[in-house]
Backbone bond lengths (Angstrom), bond angles and torsions (degrees), N, CA, C in turn:
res aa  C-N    CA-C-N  psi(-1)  N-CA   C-N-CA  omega(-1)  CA-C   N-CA-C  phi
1 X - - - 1.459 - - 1.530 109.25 -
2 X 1.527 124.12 124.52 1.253 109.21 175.85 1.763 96.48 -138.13
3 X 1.657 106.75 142.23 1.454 113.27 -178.26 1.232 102.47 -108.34
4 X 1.328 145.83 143.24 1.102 173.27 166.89 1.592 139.75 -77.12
5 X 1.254 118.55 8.46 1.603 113.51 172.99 1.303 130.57 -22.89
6 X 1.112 130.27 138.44 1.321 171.48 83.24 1.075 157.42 -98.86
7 X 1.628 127.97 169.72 1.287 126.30 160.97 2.193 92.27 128.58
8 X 1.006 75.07 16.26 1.826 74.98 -178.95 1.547 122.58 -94.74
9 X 0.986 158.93 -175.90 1.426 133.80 -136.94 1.652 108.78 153.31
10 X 1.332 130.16 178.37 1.122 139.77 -168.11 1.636 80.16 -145.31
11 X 1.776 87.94 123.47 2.141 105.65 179.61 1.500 97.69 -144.89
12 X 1.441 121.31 170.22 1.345 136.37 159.69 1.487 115.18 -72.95
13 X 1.134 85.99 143.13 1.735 90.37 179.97 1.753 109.55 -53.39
14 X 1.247 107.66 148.84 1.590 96.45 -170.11 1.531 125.66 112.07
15 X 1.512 109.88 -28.60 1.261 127.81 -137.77 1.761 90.45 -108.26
16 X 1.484 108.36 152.35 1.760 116.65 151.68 1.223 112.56 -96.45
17 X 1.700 75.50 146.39 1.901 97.66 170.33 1.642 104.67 -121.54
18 X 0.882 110.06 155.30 2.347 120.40 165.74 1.420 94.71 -129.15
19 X 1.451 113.25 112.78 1.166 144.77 154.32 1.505 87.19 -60.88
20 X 1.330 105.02 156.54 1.974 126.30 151.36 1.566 94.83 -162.32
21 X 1.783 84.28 146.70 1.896 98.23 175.57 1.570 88.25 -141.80
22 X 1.125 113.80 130.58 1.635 128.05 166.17 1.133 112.35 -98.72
23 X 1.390 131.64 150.54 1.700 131.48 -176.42 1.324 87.97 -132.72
24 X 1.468 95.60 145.29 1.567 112.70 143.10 1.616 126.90 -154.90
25 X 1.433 110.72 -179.59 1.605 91.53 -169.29 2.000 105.29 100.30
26 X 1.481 92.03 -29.05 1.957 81.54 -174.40 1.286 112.17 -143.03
27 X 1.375 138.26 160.43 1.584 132.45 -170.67 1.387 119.78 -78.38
28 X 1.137 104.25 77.96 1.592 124.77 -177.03 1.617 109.06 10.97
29 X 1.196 90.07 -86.18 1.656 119.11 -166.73 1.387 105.45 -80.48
30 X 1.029 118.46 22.72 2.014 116.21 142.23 1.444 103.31 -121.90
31 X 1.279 137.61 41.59 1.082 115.52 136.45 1.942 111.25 -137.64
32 X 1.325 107.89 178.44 1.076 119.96 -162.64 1.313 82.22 -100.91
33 X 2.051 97.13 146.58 1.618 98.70 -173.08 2.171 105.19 -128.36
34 X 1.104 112.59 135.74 1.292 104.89 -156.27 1.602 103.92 -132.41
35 X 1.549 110.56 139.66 1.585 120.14 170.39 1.420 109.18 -77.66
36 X 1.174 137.37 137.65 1.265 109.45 154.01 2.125 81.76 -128.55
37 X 1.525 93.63 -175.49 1.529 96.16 173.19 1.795 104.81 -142.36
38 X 1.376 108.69 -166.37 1.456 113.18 179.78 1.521 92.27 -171.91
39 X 1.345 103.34 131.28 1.194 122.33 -174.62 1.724 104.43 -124.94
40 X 2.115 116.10 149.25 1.315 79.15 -157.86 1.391 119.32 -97.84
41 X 1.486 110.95 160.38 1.444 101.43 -175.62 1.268 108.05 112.42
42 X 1.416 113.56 -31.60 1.964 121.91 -174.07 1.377 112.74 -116.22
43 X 1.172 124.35 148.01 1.321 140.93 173.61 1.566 105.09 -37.93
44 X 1.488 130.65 149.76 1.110 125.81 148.13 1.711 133.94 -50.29
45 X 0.761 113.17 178.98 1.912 108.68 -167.42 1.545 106.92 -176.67
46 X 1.339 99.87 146.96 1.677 123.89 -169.97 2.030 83.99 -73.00
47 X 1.610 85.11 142.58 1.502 85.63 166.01 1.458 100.11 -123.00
48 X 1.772 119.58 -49.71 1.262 115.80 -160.71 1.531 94.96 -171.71
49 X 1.800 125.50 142.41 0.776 146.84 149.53 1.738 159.90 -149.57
50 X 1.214 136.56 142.25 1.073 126.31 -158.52 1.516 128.11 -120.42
51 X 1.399 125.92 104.41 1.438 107.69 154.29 1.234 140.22 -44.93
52 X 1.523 117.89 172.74 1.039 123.71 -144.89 1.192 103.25 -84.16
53 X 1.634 119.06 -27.63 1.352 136.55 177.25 1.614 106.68 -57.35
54 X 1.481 112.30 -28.24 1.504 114.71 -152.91 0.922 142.28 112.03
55 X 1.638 119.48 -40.07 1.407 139.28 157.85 1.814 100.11 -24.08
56 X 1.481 118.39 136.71 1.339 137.08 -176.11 1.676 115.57 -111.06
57 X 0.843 113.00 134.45 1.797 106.30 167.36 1.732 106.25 -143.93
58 X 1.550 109.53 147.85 1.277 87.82 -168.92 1.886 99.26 -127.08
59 X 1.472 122.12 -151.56 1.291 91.81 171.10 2.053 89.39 -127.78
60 X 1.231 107.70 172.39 1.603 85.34 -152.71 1.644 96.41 -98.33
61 X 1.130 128.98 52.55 1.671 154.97 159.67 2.018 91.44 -81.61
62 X 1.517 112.92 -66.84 1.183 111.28 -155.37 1.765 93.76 -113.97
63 X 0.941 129.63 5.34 1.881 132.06 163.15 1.332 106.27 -45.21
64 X 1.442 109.80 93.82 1.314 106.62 170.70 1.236 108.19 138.90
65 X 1.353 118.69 -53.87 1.794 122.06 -178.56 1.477 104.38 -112.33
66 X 1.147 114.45 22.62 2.024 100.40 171.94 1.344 100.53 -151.70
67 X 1.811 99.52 158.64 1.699 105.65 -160.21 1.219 83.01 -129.95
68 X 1.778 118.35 129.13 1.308 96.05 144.06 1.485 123.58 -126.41
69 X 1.162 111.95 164.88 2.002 118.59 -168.59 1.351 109.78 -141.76
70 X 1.155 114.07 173.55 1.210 136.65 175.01 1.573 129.87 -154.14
71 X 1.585 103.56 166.60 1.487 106.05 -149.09 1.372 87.07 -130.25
72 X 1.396 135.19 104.74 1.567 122.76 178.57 1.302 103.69 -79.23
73 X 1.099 126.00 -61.81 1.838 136.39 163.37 1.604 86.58 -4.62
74 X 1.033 121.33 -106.61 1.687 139.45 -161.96 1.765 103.11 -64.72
75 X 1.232 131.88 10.02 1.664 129.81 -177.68 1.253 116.89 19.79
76 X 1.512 121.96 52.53 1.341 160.59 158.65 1.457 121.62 -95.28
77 X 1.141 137.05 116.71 1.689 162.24 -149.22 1.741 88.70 -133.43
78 X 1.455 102.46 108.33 2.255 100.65 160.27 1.299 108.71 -112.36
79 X 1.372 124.01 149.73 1.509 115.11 150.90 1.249 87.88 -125.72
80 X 1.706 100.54 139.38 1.504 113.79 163.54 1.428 108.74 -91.56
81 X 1.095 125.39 136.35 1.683 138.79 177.90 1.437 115.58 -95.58
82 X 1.178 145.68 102.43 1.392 148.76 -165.92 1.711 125.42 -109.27
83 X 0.794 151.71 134.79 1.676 142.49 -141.44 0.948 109.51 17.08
84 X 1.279 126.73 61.44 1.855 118.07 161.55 1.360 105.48 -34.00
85 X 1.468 106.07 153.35 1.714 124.90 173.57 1.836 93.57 -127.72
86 X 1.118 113.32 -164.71 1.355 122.81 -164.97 1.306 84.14 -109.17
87 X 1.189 143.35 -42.38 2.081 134.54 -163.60 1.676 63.06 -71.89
88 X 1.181 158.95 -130.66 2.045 143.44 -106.34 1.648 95.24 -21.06
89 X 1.218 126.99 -28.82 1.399 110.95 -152.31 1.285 106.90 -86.22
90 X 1.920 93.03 113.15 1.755 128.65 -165.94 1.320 119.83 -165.97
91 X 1.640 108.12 153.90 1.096 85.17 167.30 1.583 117.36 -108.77
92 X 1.291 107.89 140.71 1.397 142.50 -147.66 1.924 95.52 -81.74
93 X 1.084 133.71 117.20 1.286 146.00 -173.81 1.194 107.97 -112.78
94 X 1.836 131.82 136.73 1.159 117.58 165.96 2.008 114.21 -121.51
95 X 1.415 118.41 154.35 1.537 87.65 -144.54 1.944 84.20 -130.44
96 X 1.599 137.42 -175.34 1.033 102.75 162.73 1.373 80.78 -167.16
97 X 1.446 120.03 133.47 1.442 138.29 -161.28 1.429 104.20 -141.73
98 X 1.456 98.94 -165.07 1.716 120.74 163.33 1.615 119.30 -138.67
99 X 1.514 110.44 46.91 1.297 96.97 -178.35 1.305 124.54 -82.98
100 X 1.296 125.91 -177.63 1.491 123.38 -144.59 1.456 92.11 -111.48
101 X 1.287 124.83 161.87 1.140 119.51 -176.60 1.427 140.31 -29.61
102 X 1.480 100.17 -47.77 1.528 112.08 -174.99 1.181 117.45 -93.91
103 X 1.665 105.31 6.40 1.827 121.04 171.37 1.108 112.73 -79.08
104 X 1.620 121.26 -34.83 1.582 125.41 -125.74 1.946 100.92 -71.74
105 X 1.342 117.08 13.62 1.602 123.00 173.09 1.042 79.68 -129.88
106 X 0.977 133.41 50.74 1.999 111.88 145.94 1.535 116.38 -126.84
107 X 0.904 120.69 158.62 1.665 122.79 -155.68 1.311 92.75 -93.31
108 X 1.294 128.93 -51.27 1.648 127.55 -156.70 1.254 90.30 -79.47
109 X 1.784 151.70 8.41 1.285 138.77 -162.37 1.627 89.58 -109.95
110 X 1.360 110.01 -12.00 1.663 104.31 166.61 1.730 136.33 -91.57
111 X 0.980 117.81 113.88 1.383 115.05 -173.45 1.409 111.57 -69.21
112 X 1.030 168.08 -24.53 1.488 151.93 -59.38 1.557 107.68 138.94
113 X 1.436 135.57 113.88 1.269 126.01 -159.96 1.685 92.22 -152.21
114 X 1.781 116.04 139.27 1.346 106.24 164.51 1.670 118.02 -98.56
115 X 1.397 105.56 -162.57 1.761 97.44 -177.86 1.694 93.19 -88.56
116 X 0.578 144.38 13.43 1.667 112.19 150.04 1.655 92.77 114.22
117 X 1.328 142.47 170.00 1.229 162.93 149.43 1.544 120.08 -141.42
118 X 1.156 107.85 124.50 1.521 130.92 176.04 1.467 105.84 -60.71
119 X 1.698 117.72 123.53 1.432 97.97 170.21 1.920 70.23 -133.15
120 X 1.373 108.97 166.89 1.325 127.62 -173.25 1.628 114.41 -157.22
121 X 1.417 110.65 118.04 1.585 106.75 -169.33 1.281 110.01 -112.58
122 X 1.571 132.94 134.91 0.835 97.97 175.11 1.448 115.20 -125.76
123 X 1.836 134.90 173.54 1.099 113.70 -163.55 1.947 115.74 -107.35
């Protein structure tokens, strides 16, 4: 199984970013696909994730200015990032599991993890 990040970048505060993570190796659309990030110095953290159904949850850092979706056709996961601030500046992980409802923000509920993408904001 290998996940794929990109699309992360160094922007002005203010600015959009589109994450994309491609999978392969596993059946897309049975598993749940998840952002998390790491910023440095701090623990990792839920950013945003989606079943297969669609249903969205986000973590409430980015509730409000980021979308995320998916493309089962193409086994592609985006989050769009919208007024970046300088706390986004992380690197942005995309992860893809089966956790159970009351998991779906927890890190260990993901099996499946990519190398990470640099996003950097600045103010």
């Amino acid at each position: 199984v290998q996940l794929q990040a990109s699309g992360g970048g160094s922007v002005q505060a203010g600015d959009s970013l589109r994450l994309f993570c491609v999978a392969s190796g596993l059946t897309f659309r049975n598993y749940v696909m998840g952002w998390f990030r790491q910023a440095p110095g701090k623990e990792r953290e839920f950013v945003a994730a989606i079943r297969s159904g669609h249903t969205t949850y986000y973590g409430d850092s980015v509730k409000g200015r980021s979308t995320i979706s998916r493309d089962n056709a193409k086994n592609t996961v985006y989050l769009q990032m919208n007024s970046l601030q300088s706390e986004d500046t992380a690197v942005y992980y995309c992860a893809a599991g089966v956790p159970i409802l009351s998991a779906t923000a927890t890190q260990t509920a993901y099996r499946y993890w990519g190398q990470g993408t640099q996003v950097t904001v600045s103010s």
